[in-house]
C-alpha positions as CSV (number, residue, x, y, z in Angstrom):
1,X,26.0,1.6,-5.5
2,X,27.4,4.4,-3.6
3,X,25.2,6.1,-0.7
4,X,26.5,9.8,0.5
5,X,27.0,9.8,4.2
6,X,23.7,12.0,4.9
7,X,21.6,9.1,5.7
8,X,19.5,9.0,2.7
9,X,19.5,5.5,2.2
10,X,17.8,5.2,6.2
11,X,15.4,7.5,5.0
12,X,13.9,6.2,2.1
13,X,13.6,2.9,3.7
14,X,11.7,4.6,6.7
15,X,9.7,6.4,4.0
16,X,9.1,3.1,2.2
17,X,8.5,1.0,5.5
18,X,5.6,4.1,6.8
19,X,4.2,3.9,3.3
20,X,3.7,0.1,3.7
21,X,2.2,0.2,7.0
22,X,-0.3,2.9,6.1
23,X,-1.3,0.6,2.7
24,X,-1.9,-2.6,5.4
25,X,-3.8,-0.2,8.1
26,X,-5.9,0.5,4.5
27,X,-6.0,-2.7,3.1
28,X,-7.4,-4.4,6.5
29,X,-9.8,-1.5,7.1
30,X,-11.2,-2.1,3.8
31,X,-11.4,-5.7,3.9
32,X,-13.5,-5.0,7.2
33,X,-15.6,-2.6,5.8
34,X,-16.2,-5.2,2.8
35,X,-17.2,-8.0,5.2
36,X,-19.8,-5.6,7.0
37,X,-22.0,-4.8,3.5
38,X,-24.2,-7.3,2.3
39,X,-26.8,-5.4,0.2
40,X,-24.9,-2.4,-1.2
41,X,-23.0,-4.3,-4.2
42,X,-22.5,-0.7,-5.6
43,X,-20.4,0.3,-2.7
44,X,-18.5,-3.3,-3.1
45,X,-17.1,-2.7,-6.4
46,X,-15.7,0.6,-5.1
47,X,-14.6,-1.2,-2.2
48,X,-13.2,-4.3,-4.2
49,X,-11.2,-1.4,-6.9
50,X,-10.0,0.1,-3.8
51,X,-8.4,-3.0,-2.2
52,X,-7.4,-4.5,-5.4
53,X,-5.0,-0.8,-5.9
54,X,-4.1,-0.8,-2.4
55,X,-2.5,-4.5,-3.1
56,X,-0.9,-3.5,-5.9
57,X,0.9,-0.9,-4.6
58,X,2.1,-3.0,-1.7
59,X,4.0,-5.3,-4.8
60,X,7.6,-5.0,-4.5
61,X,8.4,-2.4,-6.7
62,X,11.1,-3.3,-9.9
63,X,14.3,-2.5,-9.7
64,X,15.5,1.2,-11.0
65,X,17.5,0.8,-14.5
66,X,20.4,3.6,-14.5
């Protein structure tokens, strides 16, 4: 695979890396707020959707076919 000299390649993986460490900050804040509610199990399944998307986002994405 060929990269043109403009640095794209750099900053896809500085998108990619920013977009991971935004989905963790999420994921733990979450997980926290989850621990903290006992007696609200409405708010825990929005809580448990949430974390279960934010974790599947944070999967290695496949491999582009070109």
């Amino acid at each position: 695979m060929t990269f043109a000299p403009t640095g794209k390649r750099d900053a896809d993986s500085i998108v990619i890396d920013t977009r991971r460490q935004k989905l963790t900050t999420i994921l733990d804040s979450l997980r926290s707020l989850r621990s903290s509610i006992e007696d609200r199990p409405d708010l825990l399944y929005w809580i448990e959707k949430a974390i279960a998307e934010a974790e599947a986002q944070l999967e290695a994405p496949s491999p582009r076919m070109h």
